[in-house]
Backbone and ligand atoms as CSV (ligand in chain L), in Angstrom:
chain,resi,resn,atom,element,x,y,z
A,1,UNK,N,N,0.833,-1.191,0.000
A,1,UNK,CA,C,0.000,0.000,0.000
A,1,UNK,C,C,0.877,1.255,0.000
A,2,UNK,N,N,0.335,1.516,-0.829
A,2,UNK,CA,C,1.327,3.564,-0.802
A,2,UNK,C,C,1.405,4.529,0.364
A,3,UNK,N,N,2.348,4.946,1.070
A,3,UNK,CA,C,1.756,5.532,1.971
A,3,UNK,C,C,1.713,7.638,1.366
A,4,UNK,N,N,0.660,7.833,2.096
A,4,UNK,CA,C,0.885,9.207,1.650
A,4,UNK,C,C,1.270,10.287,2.821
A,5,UNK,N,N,1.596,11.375,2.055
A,5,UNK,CA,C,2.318,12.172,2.879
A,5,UNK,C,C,2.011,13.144,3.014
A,6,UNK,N,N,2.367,14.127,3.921
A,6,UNK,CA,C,2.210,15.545,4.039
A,6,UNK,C,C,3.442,16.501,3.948
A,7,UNK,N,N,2.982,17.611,3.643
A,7,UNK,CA,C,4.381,18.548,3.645
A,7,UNK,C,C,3.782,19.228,4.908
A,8,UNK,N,N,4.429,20.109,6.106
A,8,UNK,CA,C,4.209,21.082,7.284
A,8,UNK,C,C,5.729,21.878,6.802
A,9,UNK,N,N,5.165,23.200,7.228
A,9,UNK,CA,C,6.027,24.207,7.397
A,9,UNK,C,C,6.421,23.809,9.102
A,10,UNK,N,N,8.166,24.471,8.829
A,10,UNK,CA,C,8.534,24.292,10.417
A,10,UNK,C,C,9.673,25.112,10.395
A,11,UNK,N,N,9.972,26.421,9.609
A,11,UNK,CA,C,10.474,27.216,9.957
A,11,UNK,C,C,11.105,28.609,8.497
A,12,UNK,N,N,11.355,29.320,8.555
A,12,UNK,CA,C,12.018,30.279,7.435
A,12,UNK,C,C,13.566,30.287,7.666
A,13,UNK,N,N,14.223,29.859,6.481
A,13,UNK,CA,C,15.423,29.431,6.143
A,13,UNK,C,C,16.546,30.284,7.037
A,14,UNK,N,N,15.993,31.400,7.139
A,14,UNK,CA,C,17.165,32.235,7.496
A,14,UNK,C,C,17.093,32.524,8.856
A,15,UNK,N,N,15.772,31.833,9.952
A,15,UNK,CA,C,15.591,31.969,11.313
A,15,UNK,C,C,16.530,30.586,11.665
A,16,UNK,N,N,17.072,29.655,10.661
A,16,UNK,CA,C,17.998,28.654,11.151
A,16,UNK,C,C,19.201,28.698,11.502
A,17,UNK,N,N,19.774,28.555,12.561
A,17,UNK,CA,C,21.170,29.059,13.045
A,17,UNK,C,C,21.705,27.902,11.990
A,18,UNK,N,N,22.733,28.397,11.377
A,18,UNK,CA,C,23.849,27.144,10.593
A,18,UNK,C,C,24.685,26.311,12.315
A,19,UNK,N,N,24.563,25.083,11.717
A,19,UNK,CA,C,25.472,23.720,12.685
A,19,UNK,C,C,24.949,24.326,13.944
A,20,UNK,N,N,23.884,24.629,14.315
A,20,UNK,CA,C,22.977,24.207,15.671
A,20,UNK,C,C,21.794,23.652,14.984
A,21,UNK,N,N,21.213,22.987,16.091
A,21,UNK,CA,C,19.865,22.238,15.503
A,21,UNK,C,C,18.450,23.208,16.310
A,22,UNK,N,N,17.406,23.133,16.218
A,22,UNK,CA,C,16.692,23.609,16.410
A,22,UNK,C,C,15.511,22.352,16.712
A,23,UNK,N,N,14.904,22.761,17.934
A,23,UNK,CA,C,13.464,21.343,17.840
A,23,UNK,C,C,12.381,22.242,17.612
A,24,UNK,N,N,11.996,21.060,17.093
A,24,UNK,CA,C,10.330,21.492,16.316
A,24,UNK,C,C,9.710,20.557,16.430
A,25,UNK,N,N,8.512,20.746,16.983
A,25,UNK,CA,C,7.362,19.987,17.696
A,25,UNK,C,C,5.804,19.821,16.557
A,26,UNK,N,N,5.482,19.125,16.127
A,26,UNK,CA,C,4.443,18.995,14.848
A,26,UNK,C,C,3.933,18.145,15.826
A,27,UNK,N,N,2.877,18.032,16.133
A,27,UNK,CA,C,1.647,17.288,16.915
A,27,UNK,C,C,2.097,16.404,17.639
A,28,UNK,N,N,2.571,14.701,17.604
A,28,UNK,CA,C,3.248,14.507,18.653
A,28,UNK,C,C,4.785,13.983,18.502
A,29,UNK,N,N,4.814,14.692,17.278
A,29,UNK,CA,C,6.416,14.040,16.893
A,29,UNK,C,C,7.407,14.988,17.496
A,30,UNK,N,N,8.839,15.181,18.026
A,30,UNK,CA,C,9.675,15.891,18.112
A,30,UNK,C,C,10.770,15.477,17.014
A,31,UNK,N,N,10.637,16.739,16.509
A,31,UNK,CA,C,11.724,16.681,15.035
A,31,UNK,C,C,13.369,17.446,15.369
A,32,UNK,N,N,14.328,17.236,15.587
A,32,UNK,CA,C,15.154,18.118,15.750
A,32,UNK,C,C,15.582,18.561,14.077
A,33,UNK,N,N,15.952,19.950,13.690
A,33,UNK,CA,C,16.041,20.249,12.378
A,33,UNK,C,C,17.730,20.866,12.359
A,34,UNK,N,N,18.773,20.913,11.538
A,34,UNK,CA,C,19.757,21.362,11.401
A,34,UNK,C,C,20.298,21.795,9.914
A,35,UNK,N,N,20.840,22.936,9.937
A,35,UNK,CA,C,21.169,23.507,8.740
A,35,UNK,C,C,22.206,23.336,8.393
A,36,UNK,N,N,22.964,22.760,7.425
A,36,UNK,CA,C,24.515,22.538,7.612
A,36,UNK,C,C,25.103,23.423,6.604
A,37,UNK,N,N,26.681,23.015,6.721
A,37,UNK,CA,C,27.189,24.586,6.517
A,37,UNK,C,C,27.095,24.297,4.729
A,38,UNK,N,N,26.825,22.946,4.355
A,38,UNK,CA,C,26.498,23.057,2.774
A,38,UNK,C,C,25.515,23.671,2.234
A,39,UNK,N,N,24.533,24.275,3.240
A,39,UNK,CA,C,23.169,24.608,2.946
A,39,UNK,C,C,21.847,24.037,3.144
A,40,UNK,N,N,22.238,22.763,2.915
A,40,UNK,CA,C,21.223,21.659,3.087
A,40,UNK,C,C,20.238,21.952,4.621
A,41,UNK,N,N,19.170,21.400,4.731
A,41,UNK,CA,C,18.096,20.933,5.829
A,41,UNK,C,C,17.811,20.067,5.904
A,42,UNK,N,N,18.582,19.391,6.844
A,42,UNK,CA,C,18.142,18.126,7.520
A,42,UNK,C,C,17.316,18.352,8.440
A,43,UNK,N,N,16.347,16.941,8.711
A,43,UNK,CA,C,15.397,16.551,9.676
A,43,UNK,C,C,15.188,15.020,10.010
A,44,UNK,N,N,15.653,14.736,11.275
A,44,UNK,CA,C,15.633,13.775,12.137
A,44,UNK,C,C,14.338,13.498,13.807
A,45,UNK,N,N,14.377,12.845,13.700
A,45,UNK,CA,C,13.958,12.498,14.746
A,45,UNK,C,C,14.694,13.067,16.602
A,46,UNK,N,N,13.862,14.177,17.448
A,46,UNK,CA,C,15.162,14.408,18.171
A,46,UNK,C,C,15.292,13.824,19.500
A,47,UNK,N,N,15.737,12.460,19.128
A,47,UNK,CA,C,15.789,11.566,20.194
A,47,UNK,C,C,16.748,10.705,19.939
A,48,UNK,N,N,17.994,10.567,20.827
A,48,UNK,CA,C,19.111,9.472,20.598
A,48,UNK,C,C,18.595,8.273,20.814
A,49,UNK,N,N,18.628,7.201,20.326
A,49,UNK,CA,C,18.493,5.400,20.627
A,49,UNK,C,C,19.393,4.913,21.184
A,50,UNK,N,N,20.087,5.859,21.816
A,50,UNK,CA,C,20.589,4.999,23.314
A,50,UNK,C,C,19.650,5.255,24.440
A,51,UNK,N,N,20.114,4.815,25.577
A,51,UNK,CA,C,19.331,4.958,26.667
A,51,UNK,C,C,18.723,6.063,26.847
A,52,UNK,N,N,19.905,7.235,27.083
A,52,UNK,CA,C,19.559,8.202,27.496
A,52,UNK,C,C,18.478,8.857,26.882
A,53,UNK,N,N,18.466,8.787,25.444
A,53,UNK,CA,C,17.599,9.657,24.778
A,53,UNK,C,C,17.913,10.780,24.745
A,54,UNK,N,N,19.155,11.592,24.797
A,54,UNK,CA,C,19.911,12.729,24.513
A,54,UNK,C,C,19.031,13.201,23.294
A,55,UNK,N,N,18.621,15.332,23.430
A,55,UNK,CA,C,17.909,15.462,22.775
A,55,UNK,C,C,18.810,15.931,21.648
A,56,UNK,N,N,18.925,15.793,20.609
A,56,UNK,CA,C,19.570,15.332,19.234
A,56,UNK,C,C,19.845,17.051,18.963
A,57,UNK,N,N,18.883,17.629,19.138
A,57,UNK,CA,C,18.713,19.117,18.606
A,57,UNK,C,C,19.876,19.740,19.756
A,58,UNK,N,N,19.976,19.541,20.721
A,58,UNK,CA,C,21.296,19.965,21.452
A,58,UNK,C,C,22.808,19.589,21.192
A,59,UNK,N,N,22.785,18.707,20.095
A,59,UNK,CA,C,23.697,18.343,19.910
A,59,UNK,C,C,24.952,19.337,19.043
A,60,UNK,N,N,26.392,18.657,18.770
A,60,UNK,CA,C,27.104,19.198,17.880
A,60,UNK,C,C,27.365,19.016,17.035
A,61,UNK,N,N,27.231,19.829,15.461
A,61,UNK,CA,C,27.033,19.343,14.373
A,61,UNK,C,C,28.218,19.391,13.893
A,62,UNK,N,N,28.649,18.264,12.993
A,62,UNK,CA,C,30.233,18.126,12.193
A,62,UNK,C,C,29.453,17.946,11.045
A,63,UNK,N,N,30.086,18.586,9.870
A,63,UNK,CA,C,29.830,18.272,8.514
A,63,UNK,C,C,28.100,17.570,8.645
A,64,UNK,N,N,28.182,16.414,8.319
A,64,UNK,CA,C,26.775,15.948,8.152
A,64,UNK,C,C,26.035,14.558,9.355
A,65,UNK,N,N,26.818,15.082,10.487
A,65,UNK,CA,C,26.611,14.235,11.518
A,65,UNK,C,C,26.441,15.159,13.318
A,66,UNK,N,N,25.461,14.348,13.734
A,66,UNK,CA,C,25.445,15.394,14.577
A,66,UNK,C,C,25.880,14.321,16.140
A,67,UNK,N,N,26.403,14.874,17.031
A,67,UNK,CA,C,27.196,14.275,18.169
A,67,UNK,C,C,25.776,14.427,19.485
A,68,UNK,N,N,25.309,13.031,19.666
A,68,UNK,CA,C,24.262,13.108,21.123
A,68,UNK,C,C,25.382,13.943,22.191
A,69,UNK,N,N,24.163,14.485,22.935
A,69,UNK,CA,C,24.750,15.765,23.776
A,69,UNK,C,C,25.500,15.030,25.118
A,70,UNK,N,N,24.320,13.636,25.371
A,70,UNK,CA,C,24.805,12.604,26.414
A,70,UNK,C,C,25.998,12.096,26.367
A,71,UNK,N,N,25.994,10.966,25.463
A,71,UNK,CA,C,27.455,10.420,25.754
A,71,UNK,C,C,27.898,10.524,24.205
A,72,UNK,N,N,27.774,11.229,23.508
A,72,UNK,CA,C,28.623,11.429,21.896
A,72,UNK,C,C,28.414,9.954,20.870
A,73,UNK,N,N,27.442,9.583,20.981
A,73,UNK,CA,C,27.431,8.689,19.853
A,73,UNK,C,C,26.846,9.750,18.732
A,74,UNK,N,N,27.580,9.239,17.553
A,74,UNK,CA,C,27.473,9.908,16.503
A,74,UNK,C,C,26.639,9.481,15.289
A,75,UNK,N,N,25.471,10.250,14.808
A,75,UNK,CA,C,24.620,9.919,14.299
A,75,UNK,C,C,24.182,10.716,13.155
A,76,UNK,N,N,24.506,10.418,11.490
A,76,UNK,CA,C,24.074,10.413,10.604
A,76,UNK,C,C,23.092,11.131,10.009
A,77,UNK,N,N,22.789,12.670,9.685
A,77,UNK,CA,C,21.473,13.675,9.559
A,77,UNK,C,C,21.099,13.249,8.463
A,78,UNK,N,N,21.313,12.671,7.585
A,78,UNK,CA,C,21.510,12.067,6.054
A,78,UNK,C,C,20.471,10.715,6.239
A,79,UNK,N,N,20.910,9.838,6.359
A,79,UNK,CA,C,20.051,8.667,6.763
A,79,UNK,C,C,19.984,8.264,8.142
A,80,UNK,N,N,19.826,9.122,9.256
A,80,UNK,CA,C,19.997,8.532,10.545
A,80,UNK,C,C,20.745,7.453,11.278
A,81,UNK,N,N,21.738,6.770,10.515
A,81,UNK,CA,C,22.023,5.962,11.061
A,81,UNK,C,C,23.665,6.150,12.035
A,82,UNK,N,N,23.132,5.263,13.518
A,82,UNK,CA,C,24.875,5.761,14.235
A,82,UNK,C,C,25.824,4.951,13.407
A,83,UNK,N,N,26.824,6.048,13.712
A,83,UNK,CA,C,28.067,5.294,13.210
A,83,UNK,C,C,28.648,4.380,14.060
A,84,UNK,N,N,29.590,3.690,13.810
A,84,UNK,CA,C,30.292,2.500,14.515
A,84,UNK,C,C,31.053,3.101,15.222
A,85,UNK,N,N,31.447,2.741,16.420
A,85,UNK,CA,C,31.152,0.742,17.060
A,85,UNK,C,C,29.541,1.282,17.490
A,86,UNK,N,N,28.915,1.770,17.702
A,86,UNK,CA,C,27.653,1.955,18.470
A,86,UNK,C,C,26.955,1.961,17.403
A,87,UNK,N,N,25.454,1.268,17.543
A,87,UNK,CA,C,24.119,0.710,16.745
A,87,UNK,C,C,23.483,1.270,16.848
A,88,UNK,N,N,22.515,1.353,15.838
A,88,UNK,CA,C,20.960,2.219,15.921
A,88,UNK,C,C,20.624,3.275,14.481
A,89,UNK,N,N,19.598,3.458,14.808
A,89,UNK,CA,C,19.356,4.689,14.162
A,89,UNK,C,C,18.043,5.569,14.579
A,90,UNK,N,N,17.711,6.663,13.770
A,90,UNK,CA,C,16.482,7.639,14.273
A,90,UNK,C,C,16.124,7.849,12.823
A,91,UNK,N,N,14.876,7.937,12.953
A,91,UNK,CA,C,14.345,8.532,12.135
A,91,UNK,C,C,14.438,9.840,11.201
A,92,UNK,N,N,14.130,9.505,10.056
A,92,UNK,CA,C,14.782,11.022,9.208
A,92,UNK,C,C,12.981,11.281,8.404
A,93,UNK,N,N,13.290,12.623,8.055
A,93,UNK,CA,C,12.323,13.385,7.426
A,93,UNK,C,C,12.983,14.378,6.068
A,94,UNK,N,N,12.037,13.952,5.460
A,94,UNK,CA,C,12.714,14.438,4.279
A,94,UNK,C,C,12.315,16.292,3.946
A,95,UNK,N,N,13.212,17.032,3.596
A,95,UNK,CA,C,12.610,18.520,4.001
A,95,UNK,C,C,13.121,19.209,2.678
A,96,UNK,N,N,12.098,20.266,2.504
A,96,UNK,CA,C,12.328,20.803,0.877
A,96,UNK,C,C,11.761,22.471,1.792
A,97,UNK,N,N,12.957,23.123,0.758
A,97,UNK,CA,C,13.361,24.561,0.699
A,97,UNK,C,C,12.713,24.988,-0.676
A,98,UNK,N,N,11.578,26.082,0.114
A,98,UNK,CA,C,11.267,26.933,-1.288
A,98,UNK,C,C,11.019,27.921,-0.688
A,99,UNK,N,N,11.961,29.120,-2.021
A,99,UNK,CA,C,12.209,30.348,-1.200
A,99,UNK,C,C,13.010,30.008,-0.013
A,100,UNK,N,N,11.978,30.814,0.801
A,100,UNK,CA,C,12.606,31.125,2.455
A,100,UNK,C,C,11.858,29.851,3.497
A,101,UNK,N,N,10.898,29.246,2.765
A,101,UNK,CA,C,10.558,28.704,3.957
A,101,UNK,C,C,11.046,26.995,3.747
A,102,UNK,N,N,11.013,26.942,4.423
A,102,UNK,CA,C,11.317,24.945,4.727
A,102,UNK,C,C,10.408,24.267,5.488
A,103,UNK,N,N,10.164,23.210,5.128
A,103,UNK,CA,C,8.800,22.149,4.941
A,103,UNK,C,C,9.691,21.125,5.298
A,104,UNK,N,N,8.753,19.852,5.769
A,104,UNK,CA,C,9.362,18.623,6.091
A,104,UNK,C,C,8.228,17.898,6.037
A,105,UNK,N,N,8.195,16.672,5.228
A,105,UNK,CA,C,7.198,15.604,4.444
A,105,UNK,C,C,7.061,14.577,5.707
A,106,UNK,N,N,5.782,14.479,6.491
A,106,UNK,CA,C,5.308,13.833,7.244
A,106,UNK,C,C,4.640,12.581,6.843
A,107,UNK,N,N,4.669,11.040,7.402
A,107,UNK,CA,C,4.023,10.553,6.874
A,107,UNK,C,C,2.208,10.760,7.488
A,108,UNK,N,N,1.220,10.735,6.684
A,108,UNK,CA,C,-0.077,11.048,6.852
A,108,UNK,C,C,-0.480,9.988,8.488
L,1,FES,S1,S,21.698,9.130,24.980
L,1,FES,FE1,FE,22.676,9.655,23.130
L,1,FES,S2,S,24.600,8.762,23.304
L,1,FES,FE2,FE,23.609,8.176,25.142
């Protein structure tokens, strides 16, 4: 079955600090969002899959990976996935820039 989607606005391009993340709250999801210094908008899920659940959007952004604030496992804004030796991943959202504002495709 197809699933369908939504687009939500969740912020204007230029209220995004570059390599900080920002959380954004859409009904009951917490999205952490980050701008990287290529330009790009990523959107993840802002919750680490380790224990702690370090909130992702506090984290520190390198190139295209952002560092849990808890204990630094490093996790993938691209396809969510941690890098090695540590397992897991979070969820990603796919986000489109037009103009000034930025959107992120929810599933329905
Ligand atoms: S909670 Fe994120 S690394 Fe432990």
């Amino acid at each position: 079955m197809e699933q369908t989607i939504r687009e939500v606005f969740i912020s204007n391009y230029d209220e995004l600090p570059v390599r900080l993340g920002k959380a954004v709250v859409i009904e009951d999801r917490e999205i952490a969002v980050f701008r990287l210094t290529n330009g790009n908008v990523k959107a993840i899920e802002n919750k680490c899959p380790h224990r702690g659940g370090g909130v992702l959007s506090e984290g520190m952004i390198s190139g295209e990976h952002v560092f849990c604030p808890l204990h630094d496992w490093k996790i993938n804004v691209n396809d969510g996935l941690v890098q090695a030796p540590d397992k897991g991943c979070v969820q990603t959202y796919k986000t489109r820039i037009e103009g000034n504002q930025v959107y992120v495709e929810l599933p329905q």
